[in-house]
PDB file of N, H, CA, C and O in Angstrom:
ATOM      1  N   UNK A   1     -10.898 -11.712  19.232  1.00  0.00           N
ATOM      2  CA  UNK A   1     -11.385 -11.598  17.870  1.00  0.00           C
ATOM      3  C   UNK A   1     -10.905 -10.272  17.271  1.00  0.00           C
ATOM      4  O   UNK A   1     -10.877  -9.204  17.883  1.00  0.00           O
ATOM      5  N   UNK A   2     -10.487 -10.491  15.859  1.00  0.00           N
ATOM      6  H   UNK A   2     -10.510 -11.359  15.362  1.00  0.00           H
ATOM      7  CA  UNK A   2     -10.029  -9.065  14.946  1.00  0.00           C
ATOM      8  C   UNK A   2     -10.872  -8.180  14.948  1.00  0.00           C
ATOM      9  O   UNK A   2     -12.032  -8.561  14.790  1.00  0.00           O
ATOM     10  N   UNK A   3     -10.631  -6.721  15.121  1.00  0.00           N
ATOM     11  H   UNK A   3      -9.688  -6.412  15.250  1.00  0.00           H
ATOM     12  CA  UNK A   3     -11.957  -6.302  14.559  1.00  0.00           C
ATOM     13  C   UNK A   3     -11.872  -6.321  13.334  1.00  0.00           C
ATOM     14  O   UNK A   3     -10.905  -6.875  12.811  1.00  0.00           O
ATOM     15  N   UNK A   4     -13.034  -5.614  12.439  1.00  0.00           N
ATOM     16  H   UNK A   4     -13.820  -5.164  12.864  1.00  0.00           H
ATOM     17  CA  UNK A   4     -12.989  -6.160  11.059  1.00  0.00           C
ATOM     18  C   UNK A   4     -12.254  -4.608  10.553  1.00  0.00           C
ATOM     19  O   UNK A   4     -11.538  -4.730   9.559  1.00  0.00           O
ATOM     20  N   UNK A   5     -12.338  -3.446  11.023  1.00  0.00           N
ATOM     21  H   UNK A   5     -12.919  -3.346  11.830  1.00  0.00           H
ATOM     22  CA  UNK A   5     -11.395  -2.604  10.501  1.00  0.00           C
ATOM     23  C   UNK A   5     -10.212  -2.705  10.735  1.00  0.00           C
ATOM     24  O   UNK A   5      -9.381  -2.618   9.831  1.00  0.00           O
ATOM     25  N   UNK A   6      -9.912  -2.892  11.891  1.00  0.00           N
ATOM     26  H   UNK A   6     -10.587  -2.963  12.626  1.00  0.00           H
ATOM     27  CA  UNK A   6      -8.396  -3.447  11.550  1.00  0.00           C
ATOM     28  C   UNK A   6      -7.846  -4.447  10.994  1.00  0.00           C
ATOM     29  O   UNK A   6      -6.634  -4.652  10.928  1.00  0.00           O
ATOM     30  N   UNK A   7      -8.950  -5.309  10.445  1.00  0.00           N
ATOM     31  H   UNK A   7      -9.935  -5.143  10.498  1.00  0.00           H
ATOM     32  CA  UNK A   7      -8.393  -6.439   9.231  1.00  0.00           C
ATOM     33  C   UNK A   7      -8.362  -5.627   7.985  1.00  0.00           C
ATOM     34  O   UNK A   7      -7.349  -5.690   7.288  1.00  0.00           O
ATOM     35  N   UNK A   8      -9.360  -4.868   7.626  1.00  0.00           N
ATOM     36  H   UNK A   8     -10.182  -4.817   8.193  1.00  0.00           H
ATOM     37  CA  UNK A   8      -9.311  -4.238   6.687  1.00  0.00           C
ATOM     38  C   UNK A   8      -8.125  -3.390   6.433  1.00  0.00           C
ATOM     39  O   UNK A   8      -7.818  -3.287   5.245  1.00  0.00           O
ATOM     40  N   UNK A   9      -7.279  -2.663   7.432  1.00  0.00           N
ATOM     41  H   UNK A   9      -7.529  -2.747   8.396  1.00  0.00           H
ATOM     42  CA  UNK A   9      -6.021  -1.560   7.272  1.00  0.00           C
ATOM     43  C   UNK A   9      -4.583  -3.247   6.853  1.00  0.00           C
ATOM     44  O   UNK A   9      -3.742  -3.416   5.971  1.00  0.00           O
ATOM     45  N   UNK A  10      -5.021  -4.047   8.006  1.00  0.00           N
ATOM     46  H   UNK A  10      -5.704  -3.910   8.724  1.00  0.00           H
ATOM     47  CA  UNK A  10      -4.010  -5.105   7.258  1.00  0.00           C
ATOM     48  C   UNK A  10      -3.700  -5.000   5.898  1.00  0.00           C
ATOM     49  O   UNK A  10      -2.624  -4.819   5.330  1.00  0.00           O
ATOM     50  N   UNK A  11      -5.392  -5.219   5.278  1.00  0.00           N
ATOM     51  H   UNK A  11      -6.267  -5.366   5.739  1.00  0.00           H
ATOM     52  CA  UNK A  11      -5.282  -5.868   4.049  1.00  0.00           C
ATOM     53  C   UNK A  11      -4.768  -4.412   3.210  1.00  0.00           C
ATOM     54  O   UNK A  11      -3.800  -4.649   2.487  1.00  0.00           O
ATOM     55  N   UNK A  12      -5.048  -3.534   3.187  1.00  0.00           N
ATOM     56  H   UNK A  12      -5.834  -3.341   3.774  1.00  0.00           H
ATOM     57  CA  UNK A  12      -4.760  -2.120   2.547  1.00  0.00           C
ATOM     58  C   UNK A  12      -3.478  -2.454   2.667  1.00  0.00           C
ATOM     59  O   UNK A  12      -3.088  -3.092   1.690  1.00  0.00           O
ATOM     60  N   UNK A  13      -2.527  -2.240   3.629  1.00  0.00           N
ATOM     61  H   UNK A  13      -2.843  -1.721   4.423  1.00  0.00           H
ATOM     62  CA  UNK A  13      -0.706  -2.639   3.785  1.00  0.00           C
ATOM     63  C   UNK A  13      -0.168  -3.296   3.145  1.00  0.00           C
ATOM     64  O   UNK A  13       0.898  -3.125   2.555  1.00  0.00           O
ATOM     65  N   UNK A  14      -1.147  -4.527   3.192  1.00  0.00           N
ATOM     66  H   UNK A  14      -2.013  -4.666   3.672  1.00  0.00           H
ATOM     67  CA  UNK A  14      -0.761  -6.043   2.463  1.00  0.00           C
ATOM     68  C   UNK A  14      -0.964  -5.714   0.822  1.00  0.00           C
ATOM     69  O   UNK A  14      -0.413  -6.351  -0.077  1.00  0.00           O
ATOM     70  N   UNK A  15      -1.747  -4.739   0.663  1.00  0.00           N
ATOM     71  H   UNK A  15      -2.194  -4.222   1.392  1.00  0.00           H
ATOM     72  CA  UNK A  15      -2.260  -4.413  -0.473  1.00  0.00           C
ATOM     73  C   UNK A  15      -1.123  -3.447  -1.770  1.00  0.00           C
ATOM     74  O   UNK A  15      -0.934  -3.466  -2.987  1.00  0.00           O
ATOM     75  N   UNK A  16      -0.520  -2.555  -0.345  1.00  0.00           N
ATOM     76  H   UNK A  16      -0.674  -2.539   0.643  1.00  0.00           H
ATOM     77  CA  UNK A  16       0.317  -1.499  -0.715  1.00  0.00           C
ATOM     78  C   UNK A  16       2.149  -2.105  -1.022  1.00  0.00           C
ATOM     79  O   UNK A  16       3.143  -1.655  -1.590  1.00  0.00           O
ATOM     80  N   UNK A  17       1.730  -3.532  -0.147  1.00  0.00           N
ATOM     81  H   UNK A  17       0.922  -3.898   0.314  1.00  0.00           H
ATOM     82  CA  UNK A  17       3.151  -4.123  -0.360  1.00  0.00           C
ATOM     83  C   UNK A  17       3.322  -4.571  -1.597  1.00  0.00           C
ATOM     84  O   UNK A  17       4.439  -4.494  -2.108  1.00  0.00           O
ATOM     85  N   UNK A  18       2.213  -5.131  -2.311  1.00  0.00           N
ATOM     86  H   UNK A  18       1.305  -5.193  -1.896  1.00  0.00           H
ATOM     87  CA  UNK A  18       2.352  -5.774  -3.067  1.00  0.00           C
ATOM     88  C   UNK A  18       2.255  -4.946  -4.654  1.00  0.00           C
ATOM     89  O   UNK A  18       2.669  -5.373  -5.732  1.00  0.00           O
ATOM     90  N   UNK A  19       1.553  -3.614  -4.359  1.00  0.00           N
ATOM     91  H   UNK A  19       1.218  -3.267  -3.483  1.00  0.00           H
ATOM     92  CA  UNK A  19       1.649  -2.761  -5.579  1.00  0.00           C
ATOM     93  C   UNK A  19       2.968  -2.476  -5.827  1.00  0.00           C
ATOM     94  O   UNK A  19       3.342  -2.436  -7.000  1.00  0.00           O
ATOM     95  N   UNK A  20       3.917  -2.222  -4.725  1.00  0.00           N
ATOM     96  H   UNK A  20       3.614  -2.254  -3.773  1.00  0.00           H
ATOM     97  CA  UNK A  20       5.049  -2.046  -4.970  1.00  0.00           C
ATOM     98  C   UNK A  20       6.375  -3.241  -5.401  1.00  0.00           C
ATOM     99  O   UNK A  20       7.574  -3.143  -5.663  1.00  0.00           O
ATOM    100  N   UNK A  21       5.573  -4.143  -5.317  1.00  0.00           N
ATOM    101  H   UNK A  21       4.599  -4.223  -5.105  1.00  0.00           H
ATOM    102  CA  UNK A  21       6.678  -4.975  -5.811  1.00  0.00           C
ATOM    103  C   UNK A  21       6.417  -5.265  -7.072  1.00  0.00           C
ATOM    104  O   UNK A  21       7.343  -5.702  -7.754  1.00  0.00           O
ATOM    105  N   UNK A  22       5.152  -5.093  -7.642  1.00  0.00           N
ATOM    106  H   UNK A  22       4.399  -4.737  -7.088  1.00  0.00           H
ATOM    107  CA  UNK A  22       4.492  -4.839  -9.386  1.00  0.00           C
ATOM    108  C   UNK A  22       5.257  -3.986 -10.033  1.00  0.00           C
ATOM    109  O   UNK A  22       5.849  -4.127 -11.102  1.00  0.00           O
ATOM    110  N   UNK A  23       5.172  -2.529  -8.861  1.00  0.00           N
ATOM    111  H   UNK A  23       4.691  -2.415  -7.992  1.00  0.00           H
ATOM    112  CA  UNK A  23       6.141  -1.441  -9.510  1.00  0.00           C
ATOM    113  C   UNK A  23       6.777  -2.080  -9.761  1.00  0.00           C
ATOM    114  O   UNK A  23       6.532  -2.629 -10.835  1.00  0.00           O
ATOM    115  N   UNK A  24       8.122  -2.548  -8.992  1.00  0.00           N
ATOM    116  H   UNK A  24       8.321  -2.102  -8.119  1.00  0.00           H
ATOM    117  CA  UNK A  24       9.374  -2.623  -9.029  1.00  0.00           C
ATOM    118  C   UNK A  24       9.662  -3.173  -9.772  1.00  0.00           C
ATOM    119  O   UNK A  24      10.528  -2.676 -10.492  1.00  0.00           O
ATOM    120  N   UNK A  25       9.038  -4.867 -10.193  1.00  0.00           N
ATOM    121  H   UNK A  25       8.334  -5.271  -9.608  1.00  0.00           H
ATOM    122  CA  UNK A  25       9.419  -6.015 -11.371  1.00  0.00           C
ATOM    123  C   UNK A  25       9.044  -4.984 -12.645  1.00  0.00           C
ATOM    124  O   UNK A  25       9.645  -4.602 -13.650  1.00  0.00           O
ATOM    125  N   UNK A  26       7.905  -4.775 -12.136  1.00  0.00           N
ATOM    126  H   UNK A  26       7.417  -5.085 -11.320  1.00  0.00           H
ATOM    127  CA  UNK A  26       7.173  -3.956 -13.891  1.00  0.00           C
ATOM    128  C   UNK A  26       8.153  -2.501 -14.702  1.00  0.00           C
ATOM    129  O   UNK A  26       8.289  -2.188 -15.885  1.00  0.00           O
ATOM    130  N   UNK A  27       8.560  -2.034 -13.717  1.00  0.00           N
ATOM    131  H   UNK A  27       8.449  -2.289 -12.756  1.00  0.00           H
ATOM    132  CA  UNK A  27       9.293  -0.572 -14.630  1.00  0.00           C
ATOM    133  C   UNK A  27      11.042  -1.576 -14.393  1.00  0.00           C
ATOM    134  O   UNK A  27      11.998  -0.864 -14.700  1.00  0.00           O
ATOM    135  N   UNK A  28      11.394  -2.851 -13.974  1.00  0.00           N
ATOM    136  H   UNK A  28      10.617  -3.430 -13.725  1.00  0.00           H
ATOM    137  CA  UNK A  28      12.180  -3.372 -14.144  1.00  0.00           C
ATOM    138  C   UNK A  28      12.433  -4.191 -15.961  1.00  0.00           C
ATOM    139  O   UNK A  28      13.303  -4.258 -16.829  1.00  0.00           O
ATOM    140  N   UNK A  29      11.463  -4.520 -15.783  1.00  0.00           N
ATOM    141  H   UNK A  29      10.756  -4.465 -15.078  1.00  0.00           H
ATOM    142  CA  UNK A  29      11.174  -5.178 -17.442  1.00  0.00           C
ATOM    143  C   UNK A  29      10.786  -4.738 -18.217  1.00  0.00           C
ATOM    144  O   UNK A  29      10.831  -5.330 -19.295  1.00  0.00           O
ATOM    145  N   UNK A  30      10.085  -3.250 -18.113  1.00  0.00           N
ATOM    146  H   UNK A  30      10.048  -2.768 -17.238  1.00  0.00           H
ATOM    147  CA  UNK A  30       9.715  -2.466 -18.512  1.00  0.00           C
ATOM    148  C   UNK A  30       9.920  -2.236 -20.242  1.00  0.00           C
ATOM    149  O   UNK A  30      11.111  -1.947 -20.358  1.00  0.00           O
ATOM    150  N   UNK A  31       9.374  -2.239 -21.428  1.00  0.00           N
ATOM    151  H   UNK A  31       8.407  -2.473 -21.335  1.00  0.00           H
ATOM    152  CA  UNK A  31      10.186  -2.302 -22.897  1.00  0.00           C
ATOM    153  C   UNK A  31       9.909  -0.672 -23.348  1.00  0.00           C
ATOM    154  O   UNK A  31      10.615  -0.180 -24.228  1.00  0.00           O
ATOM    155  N   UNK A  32       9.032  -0.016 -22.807  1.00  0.00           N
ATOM    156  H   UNK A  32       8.458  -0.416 -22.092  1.00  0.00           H
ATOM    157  CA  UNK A  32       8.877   1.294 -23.355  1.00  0.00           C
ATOM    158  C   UNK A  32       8.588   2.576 -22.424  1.00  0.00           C
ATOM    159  O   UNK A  32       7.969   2.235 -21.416  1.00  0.00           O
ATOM    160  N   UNK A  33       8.856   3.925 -22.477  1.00  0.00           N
ATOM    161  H   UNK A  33       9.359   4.202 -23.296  1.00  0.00           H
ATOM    162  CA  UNK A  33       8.714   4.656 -21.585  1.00  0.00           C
ATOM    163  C   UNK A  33       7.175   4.902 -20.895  1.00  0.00           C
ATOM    164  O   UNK A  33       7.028   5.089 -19.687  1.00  0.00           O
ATOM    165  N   UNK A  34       5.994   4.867 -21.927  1.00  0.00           N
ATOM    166  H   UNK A  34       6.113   4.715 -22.908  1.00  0.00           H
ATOM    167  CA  UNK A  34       4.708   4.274 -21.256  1.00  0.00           C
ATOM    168  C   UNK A  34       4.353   3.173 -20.206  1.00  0.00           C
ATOM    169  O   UNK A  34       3.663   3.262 -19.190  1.00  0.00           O
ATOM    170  N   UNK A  35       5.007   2.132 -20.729  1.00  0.00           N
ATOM    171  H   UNK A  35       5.567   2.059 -21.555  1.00  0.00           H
ATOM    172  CA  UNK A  35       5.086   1.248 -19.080  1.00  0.00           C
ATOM    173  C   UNK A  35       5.720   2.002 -18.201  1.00  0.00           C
ATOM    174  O   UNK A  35       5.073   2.228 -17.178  1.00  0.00           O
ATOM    175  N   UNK A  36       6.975   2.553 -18.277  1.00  0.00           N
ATOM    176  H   UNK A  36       7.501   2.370 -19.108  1.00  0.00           H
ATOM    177  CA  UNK A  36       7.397   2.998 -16.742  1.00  0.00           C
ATOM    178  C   UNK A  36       6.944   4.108 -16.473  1.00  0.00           C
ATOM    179  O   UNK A  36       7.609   4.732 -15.646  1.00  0.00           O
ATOM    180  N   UNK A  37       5.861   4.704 -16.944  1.00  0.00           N
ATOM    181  H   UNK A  37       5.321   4.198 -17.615  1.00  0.00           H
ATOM    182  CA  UNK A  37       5.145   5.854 -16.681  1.00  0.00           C
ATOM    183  C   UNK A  37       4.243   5.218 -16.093  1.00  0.00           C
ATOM    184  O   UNK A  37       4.019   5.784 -15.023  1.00  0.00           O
ATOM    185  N   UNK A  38       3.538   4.240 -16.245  1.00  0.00           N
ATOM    186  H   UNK A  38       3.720   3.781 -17.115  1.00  0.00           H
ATOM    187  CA  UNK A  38       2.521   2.996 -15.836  1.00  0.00           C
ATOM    188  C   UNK A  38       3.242   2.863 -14.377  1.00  0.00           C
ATOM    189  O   UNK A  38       2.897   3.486 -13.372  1.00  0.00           O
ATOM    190  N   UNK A  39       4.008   2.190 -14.439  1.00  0.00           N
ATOM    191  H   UNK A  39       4.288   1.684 -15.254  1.00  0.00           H
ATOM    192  CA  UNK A  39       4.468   1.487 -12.983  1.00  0.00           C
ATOM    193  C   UNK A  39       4.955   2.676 -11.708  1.00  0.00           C
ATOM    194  O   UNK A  39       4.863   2.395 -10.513  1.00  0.00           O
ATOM    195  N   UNK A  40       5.520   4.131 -12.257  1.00  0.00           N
ATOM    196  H   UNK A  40       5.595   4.359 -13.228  1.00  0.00           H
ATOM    197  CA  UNK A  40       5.922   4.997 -11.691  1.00  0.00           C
ATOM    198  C   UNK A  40       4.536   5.446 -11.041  1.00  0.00           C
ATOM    199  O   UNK A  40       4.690   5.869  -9.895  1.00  0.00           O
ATOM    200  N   UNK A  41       3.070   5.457 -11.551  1.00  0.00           N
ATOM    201  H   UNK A  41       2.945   5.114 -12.482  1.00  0.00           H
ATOM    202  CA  UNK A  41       1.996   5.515 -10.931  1.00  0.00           C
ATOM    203  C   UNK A  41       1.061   4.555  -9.987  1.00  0.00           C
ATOM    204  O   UNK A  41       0.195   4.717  -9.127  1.00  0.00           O
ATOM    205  N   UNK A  42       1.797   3.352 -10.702  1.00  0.00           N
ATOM    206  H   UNK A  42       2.500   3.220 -11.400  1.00  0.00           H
ATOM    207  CA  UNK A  42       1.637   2.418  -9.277  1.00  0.00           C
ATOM    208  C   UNK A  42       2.290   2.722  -8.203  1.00  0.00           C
ATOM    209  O   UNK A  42       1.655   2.807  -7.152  1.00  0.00           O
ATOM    210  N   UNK A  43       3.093   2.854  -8.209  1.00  0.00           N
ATOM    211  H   UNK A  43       3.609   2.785  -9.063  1.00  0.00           H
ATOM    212  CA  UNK A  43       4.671   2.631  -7.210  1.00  0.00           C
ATOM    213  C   UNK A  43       3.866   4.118  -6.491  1.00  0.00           C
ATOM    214  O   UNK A  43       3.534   3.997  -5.312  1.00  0.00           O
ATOM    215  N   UNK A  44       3.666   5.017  -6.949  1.00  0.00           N
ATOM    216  H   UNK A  44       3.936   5.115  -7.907  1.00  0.00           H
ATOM    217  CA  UNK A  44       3.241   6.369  -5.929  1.00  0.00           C
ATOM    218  C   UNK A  44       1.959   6.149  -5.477  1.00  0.00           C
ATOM    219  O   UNK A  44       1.789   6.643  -4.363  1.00  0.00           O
ATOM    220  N   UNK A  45       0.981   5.582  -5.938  1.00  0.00           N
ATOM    221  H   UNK A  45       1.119   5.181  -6.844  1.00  0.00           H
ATOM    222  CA  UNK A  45      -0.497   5.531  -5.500  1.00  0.00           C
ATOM    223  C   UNK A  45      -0.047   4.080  -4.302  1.00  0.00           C
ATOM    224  O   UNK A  45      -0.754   3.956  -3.302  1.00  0.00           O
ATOM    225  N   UNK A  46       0.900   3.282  -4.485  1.00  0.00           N
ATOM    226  H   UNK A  46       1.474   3.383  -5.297  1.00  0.00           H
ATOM    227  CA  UNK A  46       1.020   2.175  -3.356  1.00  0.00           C
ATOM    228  C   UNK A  46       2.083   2.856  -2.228  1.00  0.00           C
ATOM    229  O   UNK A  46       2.363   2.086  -1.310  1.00  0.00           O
ATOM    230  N   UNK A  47       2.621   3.996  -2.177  1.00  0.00           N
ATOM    231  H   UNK A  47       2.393   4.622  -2.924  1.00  0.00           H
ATOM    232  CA  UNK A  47       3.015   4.644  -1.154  1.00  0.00           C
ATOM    233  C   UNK A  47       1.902   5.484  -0.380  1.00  0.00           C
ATOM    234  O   UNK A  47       1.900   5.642   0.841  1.00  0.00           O
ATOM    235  N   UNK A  48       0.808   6.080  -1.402  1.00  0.00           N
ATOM    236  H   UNK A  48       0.809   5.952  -2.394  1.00  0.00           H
ATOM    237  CA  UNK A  48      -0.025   7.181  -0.844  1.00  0.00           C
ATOM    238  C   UNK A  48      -0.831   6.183   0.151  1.00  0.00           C
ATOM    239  O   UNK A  48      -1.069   6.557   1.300  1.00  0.00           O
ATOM    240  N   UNK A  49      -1.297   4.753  -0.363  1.00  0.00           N
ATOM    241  H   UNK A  49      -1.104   4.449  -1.296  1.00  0.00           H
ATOM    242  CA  UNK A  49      -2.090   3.879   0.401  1.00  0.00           C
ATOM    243  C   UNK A  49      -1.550   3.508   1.893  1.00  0.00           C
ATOM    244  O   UNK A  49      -2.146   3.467   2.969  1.00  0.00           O
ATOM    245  N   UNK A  50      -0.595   3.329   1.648  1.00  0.00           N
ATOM    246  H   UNK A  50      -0.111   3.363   0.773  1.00  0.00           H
ATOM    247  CA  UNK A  50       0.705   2.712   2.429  1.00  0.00           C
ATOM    248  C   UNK A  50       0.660   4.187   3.807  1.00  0.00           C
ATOM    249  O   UNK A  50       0.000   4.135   4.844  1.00  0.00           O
ATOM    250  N   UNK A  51       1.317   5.042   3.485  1.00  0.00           N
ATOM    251  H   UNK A  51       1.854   5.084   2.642  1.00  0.00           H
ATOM    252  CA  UNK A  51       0.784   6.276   4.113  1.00  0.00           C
ATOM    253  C   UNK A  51      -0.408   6.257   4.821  1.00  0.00           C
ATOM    254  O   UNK A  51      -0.545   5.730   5.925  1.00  0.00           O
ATOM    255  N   UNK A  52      -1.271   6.827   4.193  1.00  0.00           N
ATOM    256  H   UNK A  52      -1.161   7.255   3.296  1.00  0.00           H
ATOM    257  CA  UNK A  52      -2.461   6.611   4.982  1.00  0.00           C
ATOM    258  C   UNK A  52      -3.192   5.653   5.459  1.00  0.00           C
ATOM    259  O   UNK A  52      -4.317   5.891   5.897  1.00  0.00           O
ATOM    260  N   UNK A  53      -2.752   4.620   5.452  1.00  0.00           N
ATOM    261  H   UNK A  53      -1.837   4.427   5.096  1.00  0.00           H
ATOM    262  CA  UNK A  53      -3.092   3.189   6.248  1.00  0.00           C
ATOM    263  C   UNK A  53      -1.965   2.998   7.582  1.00  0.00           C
ATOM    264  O   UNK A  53      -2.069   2.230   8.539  1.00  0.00           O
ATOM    265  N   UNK A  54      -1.050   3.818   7.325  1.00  0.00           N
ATOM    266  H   UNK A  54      -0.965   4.442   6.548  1.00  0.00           H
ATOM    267  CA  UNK A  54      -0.128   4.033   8.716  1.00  0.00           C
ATOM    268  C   UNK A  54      -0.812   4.966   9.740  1.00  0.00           C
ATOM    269  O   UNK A  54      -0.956   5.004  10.962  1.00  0.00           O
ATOM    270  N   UNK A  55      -1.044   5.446   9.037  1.00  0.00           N
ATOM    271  H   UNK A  55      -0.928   5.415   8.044  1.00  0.00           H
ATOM    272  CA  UNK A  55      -1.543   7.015   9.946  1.00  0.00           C
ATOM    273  C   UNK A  55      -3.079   6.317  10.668  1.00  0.00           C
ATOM    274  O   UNK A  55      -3.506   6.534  11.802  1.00  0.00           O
ATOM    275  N   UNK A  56      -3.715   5.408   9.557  1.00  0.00           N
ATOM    276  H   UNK A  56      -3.368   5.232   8.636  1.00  0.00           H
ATOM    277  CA  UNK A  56      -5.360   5.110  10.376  1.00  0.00           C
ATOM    278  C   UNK A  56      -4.929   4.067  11.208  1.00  0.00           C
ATOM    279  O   UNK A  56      -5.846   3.520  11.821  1.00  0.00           O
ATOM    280  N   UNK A  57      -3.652   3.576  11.435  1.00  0.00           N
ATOM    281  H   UNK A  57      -2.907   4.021  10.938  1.00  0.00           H
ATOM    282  CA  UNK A  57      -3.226   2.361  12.307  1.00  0.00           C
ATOM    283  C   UNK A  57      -2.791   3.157  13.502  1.00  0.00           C
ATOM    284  O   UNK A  57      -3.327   2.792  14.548  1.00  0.00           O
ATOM    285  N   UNK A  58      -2.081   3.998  13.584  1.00  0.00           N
ATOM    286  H   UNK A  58      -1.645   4.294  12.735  1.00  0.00           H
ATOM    287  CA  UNK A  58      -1.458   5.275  14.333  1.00  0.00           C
ATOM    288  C   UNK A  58      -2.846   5.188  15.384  1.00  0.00           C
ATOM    289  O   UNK A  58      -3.010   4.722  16.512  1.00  0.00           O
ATOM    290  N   UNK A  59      -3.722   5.870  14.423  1.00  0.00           N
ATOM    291  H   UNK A  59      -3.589   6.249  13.507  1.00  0.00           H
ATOM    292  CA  UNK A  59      -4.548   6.593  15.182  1.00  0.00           C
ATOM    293  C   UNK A  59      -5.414   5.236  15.933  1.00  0.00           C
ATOM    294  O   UNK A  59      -5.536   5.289  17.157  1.00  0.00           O
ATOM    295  N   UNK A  60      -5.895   4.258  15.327  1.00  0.00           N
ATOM    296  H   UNK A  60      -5.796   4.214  14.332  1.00  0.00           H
ATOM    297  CA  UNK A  60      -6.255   3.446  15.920  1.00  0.00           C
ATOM    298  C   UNK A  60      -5.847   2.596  17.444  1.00  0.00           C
ATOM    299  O   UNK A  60      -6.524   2.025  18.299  1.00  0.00           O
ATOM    300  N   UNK A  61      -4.270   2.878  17.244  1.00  0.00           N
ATOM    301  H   UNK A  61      -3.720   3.342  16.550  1.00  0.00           H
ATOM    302  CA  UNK A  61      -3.419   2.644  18.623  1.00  0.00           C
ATOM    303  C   UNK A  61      -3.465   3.602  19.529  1.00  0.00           C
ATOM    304  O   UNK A  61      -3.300   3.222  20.688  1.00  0.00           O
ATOM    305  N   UNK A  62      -3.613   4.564  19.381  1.00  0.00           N
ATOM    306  H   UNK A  62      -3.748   4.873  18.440  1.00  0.00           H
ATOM    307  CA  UNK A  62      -3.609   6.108  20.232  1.00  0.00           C
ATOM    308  C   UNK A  62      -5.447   5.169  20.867  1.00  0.00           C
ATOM    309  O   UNK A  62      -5.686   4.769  22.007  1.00  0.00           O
ATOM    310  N   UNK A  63      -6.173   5.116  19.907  1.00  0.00           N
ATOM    311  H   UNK A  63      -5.979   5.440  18.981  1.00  0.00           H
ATOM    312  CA  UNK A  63      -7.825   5.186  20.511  1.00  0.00           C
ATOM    313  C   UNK A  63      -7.830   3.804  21.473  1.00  0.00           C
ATOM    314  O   UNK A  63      -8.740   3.634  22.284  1.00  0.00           O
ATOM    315  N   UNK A  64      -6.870   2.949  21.335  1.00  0.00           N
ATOM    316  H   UNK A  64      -6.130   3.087  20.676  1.00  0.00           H
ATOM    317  CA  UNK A  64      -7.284   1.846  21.785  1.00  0.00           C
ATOM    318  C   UNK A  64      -7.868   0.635  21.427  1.00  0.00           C
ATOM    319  O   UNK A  64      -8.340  -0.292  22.086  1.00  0.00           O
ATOM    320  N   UNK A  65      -7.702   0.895  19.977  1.00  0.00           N
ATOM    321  H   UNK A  65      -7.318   1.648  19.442  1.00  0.00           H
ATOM    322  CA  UNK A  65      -8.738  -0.300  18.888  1.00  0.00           C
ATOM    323  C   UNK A  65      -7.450  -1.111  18.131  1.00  0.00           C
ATOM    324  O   UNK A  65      -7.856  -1.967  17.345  1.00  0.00           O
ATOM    325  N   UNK A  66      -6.312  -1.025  18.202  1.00  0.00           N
ATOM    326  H   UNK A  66      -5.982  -0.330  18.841  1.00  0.00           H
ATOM    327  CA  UNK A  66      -5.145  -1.824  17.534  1.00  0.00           C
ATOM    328  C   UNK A  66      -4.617  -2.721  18.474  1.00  0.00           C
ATOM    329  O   UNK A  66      -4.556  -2.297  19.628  1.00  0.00           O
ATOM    330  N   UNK A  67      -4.061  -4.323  18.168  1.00  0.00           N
ATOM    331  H   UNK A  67      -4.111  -4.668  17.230  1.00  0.00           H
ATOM    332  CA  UNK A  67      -3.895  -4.887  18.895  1.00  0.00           C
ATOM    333  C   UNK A  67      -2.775  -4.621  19.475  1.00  0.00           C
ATOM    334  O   UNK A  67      -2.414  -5.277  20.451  1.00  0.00           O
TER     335      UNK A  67
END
């Protein structure tokens, strides 16, 4: 059985993948420099997540709680 925090860091990853592909389409289609000021703050807040959901997976494998 999962534990439920490590479903939870899944879903954060799964979470961070997908902000970034918003970025990417969104400051792609982007019509004014406010949107890609918009999406340039997605795109960094879904790396910062992304980041630190590596690091609590890291550490979770070091403790013995990652599958």
């Amino acid at each position: 059985m999962e534990r439920k925090c490590n479903k939870h860091l899944k879903e954060a990853l799964d979470l961070a993948r997908s902000l970034i592909i918003l970025a990417d389409d969104g400051e792609r289609d982007s019509e004014d420099d406010s949107c890609s000021l918009l999406y340039g703050i997605v795109r960094d807040c879904a790396y910062r997540i992304k980041k630190d959901a590596e690091c609590e997976v890291e550490k979770h494998r070091t403790g013995g709680r990652w599958p």
